[in-house]
PDB file as gemmi writes it, atoms N, CA and C in Angstrom:
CRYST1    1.000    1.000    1.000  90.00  90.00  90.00 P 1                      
ATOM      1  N   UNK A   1      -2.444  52.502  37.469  1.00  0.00           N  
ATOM      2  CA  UNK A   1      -2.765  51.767  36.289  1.00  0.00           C  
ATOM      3  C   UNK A   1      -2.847  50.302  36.677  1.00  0.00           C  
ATOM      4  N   UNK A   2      -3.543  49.555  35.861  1.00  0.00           N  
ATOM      5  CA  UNK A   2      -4.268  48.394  36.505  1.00  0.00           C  
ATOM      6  C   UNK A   2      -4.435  47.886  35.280  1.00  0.00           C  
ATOM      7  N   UNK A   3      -4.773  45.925  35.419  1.00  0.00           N  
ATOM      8  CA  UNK A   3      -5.273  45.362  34.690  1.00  0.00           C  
ATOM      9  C   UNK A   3      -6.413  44.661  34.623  1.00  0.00           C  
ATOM     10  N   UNK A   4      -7.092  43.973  33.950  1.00  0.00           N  
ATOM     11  CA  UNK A   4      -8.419  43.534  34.309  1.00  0.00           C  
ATOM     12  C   UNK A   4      -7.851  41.756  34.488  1.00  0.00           C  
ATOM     13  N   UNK A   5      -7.967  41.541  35.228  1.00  0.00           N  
ATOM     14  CA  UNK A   5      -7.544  39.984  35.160  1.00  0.00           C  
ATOM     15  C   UNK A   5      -9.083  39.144  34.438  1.00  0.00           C  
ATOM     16  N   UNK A   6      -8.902  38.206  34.011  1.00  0.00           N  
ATOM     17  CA  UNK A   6      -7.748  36.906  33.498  1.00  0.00           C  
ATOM     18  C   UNK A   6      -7.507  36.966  32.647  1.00  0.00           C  
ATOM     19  N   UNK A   7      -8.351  37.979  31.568  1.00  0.00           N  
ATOM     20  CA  UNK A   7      -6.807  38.162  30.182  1.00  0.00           C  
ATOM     21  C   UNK A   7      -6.300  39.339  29.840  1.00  0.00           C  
ATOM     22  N   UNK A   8      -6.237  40.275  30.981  1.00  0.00           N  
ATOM     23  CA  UNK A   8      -5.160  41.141  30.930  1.00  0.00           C  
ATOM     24  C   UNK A   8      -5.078  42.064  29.734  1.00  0.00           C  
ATOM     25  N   UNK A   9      -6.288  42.080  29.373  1.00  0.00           N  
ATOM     26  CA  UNK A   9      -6.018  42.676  27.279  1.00  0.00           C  
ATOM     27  C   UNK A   9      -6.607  44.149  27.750  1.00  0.00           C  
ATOM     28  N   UNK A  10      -7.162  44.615  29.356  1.00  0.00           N  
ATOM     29  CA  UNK A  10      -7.718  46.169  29.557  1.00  0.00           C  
ATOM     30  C   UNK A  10      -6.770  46.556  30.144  1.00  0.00           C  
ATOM     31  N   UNK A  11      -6.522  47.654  29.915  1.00  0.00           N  
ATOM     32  CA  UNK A  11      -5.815  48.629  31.021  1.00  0.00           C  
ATOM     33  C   UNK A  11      -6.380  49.695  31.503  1.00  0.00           C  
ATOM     34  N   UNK A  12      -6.508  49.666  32.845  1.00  0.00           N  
ATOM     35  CA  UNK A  12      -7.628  50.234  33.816  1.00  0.00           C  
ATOM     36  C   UNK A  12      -6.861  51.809  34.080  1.00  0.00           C  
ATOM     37  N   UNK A  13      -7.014  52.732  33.735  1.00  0.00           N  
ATOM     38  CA  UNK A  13      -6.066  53.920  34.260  1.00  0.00           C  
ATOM     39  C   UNK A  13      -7.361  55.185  34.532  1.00  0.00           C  
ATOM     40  N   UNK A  14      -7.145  54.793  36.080  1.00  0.00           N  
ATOM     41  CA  UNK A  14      -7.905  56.098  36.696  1.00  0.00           C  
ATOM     42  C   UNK A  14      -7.256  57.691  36.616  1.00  0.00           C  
ATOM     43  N   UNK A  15      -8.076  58.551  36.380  1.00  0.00           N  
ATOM     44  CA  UNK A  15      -7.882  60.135  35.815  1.00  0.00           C  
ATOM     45  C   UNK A  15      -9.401  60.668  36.339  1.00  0.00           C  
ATOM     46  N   UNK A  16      -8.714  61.924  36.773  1.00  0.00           N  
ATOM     47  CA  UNK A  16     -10.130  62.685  36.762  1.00  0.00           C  
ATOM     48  C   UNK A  16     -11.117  63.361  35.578  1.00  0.00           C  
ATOM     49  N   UNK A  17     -12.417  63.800  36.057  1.00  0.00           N  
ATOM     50  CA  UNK A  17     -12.834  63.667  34.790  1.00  0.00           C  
ATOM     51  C   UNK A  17     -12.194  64.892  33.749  1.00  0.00           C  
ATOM     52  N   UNK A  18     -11.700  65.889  34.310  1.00  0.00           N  
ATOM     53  CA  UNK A  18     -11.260  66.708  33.242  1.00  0.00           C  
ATOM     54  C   UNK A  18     -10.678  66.205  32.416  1.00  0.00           C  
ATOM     55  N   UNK A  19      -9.386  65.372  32.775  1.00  0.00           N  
ATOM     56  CA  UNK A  19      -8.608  65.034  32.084  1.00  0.00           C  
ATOM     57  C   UNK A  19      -9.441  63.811  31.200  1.00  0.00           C  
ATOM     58  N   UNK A  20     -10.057  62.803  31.819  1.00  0.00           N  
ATOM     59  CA  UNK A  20     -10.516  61.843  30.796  1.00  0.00           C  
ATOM     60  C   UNK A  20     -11.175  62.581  29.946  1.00  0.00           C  
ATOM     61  N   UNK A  21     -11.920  63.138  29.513  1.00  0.00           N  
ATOM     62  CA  UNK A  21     -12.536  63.676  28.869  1.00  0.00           C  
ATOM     63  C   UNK A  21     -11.881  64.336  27.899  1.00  0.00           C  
ATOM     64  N   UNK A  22     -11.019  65.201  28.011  1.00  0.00           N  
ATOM     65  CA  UNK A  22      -9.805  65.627  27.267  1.00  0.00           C  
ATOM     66  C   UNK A  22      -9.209  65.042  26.317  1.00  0.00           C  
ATOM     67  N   UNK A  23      -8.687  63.444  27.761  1.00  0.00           N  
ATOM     68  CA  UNK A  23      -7.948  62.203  26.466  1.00  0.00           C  
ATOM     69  C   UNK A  23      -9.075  61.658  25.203  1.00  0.00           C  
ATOM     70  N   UNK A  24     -10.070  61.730  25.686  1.00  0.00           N  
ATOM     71  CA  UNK A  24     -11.101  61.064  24.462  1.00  0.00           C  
ATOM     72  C   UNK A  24     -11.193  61.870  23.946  1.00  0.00           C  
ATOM     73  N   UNK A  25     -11.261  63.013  23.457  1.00  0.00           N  
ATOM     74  CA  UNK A  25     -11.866  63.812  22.669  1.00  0.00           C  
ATOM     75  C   UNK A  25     -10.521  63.252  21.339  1.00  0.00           C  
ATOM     76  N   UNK A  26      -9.040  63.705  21.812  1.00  0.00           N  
ATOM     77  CA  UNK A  26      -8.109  63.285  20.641  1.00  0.00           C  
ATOM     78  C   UNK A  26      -7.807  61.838  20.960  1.00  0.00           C  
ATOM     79  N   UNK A  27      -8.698  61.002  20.924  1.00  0.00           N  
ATOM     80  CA  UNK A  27      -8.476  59.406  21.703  1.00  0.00           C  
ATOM     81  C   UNK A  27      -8.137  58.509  19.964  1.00  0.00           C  
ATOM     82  N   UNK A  28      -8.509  58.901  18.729  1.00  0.00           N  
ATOM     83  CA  UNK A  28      -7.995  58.595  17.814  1.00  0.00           C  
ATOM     84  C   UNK A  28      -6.461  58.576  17.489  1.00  0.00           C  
ATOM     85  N   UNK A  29      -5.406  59.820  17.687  1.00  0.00           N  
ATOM     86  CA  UNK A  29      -4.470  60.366  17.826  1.00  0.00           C  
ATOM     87  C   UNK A  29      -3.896  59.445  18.840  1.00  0.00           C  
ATOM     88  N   UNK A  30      -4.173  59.516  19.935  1.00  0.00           N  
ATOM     89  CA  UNK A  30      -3.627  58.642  21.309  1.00  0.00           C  
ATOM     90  C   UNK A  30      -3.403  57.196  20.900  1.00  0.00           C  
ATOM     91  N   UNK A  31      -4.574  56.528  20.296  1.00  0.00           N  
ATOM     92  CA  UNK A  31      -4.510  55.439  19.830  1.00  0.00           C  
ATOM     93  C   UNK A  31      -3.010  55.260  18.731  1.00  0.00           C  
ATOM     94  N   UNK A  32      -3.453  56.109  17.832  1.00  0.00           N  
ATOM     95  CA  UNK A  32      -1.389  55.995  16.762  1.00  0.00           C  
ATOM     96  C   UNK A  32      -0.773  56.403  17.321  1.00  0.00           C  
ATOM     97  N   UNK A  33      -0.843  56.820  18.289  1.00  0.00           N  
ATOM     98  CA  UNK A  33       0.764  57.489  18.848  1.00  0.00           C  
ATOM     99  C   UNK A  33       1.765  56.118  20.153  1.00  0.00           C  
ATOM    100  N   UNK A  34       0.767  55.377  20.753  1.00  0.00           N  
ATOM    101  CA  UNK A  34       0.309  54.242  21.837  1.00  0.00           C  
ATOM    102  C   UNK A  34       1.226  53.422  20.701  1.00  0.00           C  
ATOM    103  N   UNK A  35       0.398  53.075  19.639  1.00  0.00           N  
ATOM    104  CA  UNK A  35       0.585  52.045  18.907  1.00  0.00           C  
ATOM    105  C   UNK A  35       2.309  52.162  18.310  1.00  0.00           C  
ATOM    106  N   UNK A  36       2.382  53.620  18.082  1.00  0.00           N  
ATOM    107  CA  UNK A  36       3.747  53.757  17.436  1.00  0.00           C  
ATOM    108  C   UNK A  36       5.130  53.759  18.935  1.00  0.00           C  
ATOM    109  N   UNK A  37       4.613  53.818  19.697  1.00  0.00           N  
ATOM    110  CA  UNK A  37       5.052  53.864  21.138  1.00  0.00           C  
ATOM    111  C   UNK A  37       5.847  52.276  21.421  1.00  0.00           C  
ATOM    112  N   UNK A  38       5.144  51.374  21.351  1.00  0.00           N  
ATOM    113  CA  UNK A  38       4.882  50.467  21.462  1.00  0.00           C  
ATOM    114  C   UNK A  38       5.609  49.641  20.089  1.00  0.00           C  
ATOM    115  N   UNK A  39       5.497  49.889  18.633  1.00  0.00           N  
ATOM    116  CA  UNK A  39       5.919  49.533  18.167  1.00  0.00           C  
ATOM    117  C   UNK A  39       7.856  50.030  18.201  1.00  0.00           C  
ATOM    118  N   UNK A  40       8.304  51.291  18.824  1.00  0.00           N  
ATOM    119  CA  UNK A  40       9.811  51.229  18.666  1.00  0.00           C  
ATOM    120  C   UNK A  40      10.037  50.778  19.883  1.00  0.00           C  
ATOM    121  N   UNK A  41       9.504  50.206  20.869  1.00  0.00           N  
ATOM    122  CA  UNK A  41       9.956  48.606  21.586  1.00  0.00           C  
ATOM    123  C   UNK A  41      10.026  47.779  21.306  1.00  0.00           C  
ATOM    124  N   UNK A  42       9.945  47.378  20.079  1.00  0.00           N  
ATOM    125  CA  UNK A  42       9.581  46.433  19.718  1.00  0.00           C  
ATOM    126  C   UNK A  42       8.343  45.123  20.103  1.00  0.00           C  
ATOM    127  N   UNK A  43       7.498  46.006  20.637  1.00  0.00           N  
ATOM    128  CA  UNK A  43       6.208  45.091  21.188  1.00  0.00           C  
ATOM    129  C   UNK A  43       5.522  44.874  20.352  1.00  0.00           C  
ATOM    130  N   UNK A  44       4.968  43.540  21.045  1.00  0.00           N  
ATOM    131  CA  UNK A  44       3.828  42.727  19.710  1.00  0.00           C  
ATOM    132  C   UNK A  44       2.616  43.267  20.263  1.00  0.00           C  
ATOM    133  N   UNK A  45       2.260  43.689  20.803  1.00  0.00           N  
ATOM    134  CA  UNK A  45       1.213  44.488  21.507  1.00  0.00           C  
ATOM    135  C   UNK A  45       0.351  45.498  20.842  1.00  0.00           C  
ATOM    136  N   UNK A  46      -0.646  45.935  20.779  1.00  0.00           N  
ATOM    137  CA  UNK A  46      -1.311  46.871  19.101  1.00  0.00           C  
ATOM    138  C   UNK A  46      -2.489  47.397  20.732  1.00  0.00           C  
ATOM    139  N   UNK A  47      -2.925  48.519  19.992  1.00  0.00           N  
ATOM    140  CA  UNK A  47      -3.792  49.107  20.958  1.00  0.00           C  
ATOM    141  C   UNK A  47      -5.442  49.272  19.840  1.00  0.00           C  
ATOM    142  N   UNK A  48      -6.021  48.441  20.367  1.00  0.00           N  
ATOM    143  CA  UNK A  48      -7.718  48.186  19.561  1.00  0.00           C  
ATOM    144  C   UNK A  48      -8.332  49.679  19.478  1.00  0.00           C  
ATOM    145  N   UNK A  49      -8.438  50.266  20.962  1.00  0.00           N  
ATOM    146  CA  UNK A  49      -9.365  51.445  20.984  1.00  0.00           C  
ATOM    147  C   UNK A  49      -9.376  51.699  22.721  1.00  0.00           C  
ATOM    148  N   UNK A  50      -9.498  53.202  23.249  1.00  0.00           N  
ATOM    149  CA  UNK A  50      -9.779  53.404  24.448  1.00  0.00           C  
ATOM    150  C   UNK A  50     -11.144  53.778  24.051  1.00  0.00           C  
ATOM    151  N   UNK A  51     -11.440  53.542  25.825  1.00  0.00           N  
ATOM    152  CA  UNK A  51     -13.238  53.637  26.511  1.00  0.00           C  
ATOM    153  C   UNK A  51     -12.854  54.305  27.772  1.00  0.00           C  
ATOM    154  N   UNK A  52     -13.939  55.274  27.060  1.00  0.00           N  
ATOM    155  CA  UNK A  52     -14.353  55.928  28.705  1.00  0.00           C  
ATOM    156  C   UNK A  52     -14.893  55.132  29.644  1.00  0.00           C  
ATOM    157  N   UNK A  53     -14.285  55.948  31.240  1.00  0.00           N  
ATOM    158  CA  UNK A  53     -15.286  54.885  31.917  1.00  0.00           C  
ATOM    159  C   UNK A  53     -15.710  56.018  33.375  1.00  0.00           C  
ATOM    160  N   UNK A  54     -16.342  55.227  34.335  1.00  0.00           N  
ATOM    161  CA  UNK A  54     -16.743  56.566  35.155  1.00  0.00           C  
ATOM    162  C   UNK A  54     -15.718  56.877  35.814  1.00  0.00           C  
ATOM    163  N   UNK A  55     -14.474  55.998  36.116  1.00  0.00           N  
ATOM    164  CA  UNK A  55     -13.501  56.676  37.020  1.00  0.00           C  
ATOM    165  C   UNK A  55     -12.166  57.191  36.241  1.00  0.00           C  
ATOM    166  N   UNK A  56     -12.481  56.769  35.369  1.00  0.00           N  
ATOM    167  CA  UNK A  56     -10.898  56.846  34.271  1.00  0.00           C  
ATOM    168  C   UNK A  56     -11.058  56.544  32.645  1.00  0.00           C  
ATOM    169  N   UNK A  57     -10.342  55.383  32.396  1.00  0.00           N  
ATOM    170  CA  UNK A  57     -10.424  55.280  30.711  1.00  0.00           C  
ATOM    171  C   UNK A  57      -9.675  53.785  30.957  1.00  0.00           C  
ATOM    172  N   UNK A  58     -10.185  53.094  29.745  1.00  0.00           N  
ATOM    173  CA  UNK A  58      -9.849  51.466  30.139  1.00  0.00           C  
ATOM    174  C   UNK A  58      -9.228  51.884  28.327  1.00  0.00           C  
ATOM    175  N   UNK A  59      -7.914  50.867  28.247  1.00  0.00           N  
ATOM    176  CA  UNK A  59      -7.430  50.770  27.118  1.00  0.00           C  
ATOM    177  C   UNK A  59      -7.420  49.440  26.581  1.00  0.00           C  
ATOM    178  N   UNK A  60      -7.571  48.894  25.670  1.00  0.00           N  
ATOM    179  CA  UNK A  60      -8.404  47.598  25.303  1.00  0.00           C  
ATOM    180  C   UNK A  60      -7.003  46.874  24.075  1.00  0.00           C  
ATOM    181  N   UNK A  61      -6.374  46.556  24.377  1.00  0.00           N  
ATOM    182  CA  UNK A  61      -5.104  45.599  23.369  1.00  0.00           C  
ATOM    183  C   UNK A  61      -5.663  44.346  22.836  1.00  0.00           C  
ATOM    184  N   UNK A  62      -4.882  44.318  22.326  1.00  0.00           N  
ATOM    185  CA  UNK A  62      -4.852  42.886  21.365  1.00  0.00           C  
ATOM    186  C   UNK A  62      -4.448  41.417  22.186  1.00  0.00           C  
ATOM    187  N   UNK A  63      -3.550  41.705  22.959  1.00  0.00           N  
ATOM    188  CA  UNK A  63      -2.884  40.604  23.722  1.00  0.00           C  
ATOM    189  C   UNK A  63      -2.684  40.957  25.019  1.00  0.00           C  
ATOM    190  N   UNK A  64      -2.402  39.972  25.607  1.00  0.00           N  
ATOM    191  CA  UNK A  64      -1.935  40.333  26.946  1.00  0.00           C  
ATOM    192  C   UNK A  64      -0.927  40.996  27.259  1.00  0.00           C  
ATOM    193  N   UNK A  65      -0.846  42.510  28.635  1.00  0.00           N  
ATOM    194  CA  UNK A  65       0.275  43.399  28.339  1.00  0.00           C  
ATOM    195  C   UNK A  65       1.217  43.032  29.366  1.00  0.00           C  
ATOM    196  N   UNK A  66       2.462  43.079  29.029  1.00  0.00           N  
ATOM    197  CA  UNK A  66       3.555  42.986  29.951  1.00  0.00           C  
ATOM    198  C   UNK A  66       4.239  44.058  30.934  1.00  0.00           C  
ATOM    199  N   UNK A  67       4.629  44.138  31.993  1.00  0.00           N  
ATOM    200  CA  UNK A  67       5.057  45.199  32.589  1.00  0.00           C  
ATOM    201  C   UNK A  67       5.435  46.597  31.486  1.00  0.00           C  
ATOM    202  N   UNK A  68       6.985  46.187  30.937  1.00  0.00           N  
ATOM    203  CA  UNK A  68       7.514  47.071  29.936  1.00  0.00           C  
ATOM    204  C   UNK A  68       6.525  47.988  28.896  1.00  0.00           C  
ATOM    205  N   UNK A  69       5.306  46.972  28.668  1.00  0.00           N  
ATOM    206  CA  UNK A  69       4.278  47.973  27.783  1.00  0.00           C  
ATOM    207  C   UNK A  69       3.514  48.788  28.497  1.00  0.00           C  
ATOM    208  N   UNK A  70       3.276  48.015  29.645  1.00  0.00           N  
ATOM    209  CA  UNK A  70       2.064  49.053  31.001  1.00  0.00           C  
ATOM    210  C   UNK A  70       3.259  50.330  31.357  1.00  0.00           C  
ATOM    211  N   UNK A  71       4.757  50.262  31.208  1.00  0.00           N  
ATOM    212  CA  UNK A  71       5.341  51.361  32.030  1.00  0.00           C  
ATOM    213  C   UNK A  71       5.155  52.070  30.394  1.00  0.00           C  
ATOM    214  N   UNK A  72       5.517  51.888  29.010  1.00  0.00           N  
ATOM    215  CA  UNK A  72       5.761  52.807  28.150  1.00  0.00           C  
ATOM    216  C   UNK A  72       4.169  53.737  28.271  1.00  0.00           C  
ATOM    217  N   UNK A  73       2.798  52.806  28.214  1.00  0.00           N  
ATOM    218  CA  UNK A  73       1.670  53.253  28.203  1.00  0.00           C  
ATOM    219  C   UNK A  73       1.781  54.529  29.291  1.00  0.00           C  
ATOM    220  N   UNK A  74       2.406  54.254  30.382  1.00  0.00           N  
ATOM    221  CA  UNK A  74       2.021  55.167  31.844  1.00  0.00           C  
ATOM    222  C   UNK A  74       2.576  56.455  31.028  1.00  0.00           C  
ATOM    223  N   UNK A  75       4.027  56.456  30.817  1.00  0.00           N  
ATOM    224  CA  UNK A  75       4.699  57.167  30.391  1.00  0.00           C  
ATOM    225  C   UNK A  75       4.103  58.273  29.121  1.00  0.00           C  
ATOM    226  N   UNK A  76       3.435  57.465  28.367  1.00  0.00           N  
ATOM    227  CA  UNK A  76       2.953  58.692  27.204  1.00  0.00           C  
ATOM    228  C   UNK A  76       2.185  59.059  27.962  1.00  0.00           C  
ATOM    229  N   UNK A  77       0.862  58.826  28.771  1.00  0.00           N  
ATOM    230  CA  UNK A  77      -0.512  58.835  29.779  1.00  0.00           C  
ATOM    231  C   UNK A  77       0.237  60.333  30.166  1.00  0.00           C  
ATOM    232  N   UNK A  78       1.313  60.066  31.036  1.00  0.00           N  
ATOM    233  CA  UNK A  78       1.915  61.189  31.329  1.00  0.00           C  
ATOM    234  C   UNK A  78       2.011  62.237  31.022  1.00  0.00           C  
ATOM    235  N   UNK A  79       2.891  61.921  29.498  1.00  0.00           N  
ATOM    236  CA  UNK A  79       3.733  63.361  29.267  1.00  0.00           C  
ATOM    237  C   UNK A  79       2.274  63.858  27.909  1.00  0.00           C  
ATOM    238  N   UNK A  80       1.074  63.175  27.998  1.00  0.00           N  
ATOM    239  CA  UNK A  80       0.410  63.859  26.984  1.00  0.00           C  
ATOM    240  C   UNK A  80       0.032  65.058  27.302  1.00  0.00           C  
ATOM    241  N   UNK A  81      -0.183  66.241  26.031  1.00  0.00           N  
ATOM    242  CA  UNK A  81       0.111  67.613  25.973  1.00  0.00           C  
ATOM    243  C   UNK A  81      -1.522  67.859  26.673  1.00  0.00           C  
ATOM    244  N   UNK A  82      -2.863  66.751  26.307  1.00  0.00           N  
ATOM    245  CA  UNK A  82      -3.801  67.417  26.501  1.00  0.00           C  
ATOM    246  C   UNK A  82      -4.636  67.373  27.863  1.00  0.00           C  
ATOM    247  N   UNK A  83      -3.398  66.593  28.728  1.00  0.00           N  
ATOM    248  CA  UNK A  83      -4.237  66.320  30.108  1.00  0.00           C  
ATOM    249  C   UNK A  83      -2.807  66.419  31.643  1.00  0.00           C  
ATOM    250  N   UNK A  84      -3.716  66.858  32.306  1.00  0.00           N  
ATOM    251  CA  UNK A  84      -2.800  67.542  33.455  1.00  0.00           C  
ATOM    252  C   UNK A  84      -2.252  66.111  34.102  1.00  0.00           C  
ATOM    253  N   UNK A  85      -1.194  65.732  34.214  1.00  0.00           N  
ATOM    254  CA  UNK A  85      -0.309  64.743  34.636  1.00  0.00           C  
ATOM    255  C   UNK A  85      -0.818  64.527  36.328  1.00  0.00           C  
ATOM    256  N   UNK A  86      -1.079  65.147  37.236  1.00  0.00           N  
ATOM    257  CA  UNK A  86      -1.408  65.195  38.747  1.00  0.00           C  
ATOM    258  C   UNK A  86      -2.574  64.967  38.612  1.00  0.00           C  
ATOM    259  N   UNK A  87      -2.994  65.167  37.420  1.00  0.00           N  
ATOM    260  CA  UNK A  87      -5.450  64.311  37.411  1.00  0.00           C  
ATOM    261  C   UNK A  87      -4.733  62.841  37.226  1.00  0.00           C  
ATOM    262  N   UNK A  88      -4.008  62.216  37.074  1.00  0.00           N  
ATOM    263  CA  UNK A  88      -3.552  60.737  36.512  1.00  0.00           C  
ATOM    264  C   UNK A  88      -4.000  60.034  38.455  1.00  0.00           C  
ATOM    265  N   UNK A  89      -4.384  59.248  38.186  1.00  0.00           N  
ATOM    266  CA  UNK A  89      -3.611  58.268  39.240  1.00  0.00           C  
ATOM    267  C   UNK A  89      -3.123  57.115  39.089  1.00  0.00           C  
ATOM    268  N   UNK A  90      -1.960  56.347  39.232  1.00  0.00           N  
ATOM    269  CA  UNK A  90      -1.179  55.321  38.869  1.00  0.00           C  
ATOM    270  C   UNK A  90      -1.088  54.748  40.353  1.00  0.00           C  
ATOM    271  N   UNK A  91      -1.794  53.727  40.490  1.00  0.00           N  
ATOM    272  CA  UNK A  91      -1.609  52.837  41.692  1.00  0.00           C  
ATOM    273  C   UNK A  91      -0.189  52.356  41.928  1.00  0.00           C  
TER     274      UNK A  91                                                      
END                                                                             
């Protein structure tokens, strides 16, 4: 998982395509669940919308993300029910 520098508001998370494809289909769902994720950290952080992309899925915030939000993000990325955790790659 990665960021786009200089304002840090994408999050770059390479997956294969099964799995990306998967995450977008319930990418509405992902989006409230991210957001509610994020909100019992108490982060000011809000998640706009994910985008497919050819190597993965870029996640698009409101603000710039801090470690603590990139590890909660990895973490749901993870344990979601609709994509195989070993298609992930986390640099």
């Amino acid at each position: 998982m990665t960021t786009k520098s200089p304002s840090r508001k994408q999050v770059i998370i390479s997956m294969r395509k099964y799995n990306r494809n998967k995450f977008i289909e319930d990418s509405n769902n992902h989006v409230t669940n991210l957001n509610r994720a994020l909100k019992n950290i108490k982060s000011d952080i809000l998640i706009n919308f994910i985008r497919k992309e050819y190597s993965g899925i870029t996640i698009i915030t409101n603000k710039s993300v801090l470690a603590l939000d990139l590890q909660t993000i990895e973490n749901y990325i993870k344990n979601a029910n609709s994509i195989k955790a070993k298609g992930v790659k986390i640099p």
